[in-house]
C-alpha positions in Angstrom: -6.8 -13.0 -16.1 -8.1 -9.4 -17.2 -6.9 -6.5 -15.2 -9.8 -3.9 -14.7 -9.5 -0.8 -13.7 -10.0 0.0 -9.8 -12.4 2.9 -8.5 -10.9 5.0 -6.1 -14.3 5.1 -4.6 -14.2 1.1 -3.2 -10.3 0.7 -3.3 -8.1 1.0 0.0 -4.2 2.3 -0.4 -2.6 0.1 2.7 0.6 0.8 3.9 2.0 -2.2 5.8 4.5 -1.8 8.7 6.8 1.1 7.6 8.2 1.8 10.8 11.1 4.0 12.5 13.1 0.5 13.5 12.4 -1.1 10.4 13.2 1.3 7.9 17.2 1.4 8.3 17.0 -2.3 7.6 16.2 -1.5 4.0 18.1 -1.0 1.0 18.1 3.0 1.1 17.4 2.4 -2.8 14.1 1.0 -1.7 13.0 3.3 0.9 13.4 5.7 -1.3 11.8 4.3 -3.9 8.7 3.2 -1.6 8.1 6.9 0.1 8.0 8.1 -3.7 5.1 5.6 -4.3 3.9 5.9 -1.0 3.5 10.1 -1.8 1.8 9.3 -5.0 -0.6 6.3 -3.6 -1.7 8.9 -0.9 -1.8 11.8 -2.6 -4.1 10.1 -5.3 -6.0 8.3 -2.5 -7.1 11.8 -1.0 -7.7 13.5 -4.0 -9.5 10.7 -5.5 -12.0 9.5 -2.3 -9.8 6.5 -2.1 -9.6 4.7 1.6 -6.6 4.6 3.1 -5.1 2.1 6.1 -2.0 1.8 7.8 -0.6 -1.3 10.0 2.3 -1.5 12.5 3.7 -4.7 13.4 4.4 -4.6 17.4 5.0 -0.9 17.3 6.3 -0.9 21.3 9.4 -2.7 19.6 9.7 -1.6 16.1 8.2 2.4 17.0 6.2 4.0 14.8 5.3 4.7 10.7 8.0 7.2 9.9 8.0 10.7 8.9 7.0 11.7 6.0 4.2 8.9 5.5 3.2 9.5 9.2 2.7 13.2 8.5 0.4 12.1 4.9 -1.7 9.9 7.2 -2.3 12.4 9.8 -3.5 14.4 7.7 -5.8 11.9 5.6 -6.9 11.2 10.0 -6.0 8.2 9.2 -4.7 5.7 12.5 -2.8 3.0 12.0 -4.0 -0.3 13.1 -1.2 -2.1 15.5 -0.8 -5.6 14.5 1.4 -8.8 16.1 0.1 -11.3 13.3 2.3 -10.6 10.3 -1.0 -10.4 7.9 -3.3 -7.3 8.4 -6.5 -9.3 8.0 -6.2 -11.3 11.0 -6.4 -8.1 13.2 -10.1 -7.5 13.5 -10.0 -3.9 13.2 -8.6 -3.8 10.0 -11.2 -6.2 8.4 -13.9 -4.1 9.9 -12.6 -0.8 8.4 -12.3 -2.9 4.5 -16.1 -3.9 5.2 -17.6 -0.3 6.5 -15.7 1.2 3.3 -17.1 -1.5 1.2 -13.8 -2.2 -0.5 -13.4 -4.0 -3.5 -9.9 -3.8 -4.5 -6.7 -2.8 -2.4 -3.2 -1.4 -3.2 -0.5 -3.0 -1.2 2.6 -1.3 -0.1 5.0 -1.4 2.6 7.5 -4.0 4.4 8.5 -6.6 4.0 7.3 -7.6 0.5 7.9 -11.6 1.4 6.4 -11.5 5.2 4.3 -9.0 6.0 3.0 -7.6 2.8 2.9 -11.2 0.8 0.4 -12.8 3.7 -1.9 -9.4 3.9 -1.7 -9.7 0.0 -3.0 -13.3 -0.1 -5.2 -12.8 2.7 -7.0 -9.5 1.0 -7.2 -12.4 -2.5 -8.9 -15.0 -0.4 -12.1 -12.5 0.3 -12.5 -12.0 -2.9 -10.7 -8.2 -3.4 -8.6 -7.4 -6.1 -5.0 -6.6 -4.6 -2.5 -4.5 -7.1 0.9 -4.3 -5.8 3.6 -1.3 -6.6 6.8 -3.6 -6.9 8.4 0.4 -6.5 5.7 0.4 -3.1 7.3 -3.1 -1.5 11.1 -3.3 0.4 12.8 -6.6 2.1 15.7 -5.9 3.6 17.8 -8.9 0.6 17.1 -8.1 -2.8 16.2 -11.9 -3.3 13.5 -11.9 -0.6 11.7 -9.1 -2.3 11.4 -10.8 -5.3 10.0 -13.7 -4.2 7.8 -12.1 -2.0 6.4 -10.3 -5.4 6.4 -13.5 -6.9 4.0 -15.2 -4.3 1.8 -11.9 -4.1 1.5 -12.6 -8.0 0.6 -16.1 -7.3 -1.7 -15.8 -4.6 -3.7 -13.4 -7.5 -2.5 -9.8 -6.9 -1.3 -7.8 -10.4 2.1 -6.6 -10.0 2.3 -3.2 -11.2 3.9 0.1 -10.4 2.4 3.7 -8.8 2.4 6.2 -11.4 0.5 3.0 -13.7 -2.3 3.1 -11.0 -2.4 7.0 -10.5 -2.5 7.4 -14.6 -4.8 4.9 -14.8 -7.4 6.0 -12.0 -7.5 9.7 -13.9 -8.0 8.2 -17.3 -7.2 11.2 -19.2 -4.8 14.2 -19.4 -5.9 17.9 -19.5 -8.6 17.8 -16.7 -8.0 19.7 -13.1 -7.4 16.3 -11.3 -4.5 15.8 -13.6 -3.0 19.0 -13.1 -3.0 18.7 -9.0 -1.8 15.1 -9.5 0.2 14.4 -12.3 3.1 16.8 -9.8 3.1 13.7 -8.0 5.5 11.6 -9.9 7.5 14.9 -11.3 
């Protein structure tokens, strides 16, 4: 299997279900690992003409995306979609938004990696996009669960890689302006 390089242009950045009740759940290692990718996902995303989505599982009962990622998304406009199935693509909503933005290819973060993020993941594989996950993008609250959730997003046909790999990799090359405003992103 090849691994070809994703326009910004026809590629979604979707954060799944990182939510105020959720989040002290986590390994703190992981959250802060995931708002570091989350920051560089985003900030790409705008700069880039990248889409961007957002899901919250039952957010009456789990609240809403926390601060900082909540303040990124407001100001990319972006609303989240509210969700009760644990995969993103059986909301309708969601699906709509991936075919208005004609989106090819989608990069997967949020919670949890073996629920939530694993079904959206296979889901998003089954129509046909390409799905790159940020293992330093995904949390489960056990160590042990993560993993095999980004075992089973590998096997459902996702390419496990990391943020900075994707942000380098939609700039291409050093020296230009885009690589000045973003390459601060992972400093």
């Amino acid at each position: 299997m090849s691994v070809e390089r994703t326009k910004p242009s026809t590629t979604a950045v979707i954060i799944i279900d990182v939510q105020e009740k959720l989040v002290p759940t986590m390994p703190a290692e992981q959250m802060e690992q995931l708002k570091r990718a989350a920051r560089i996902m985003l900030g790409g995303a705008r700069e880039l003409g990248a889409h961007i989505l957002c899901t919250e599982q039952y957010p009456r009962g789990l609240g809403h995306t926390i601060s900082p990622l909540r303040d990124w998304l407001e100001e990319a406009q972006v609303t989240a979609t509210e969700k009760l199935s644990f995969s993103a693509c059986k909301e309708p909503r969601f699906v709509q938004e991936l075919k208005d933005a004609r989106i090819d290819s989608a990069i997967v973060l949020g919670m949890e990696t073996h629920i939530c993020v694993f079904q959206t993941v296979r889901d998003l594989a089954a129509r046909g996009i390409r799905v790159q996950v940020p293992i330093d993008g995904v949390a489960s609250r056990r160590e042990d669960h993560r993993q095999v959730g980004l075992k089973l997003c590998e096997r459902a046909g996702a390419t496990l890689t990391t943020a900075e790999t994707i942000l380098f990799d939609w700039m291409v090359q050093s020296g230009t302006d885009t690589f000045k405003v973003l390459s601060k992103l992972v400093r």
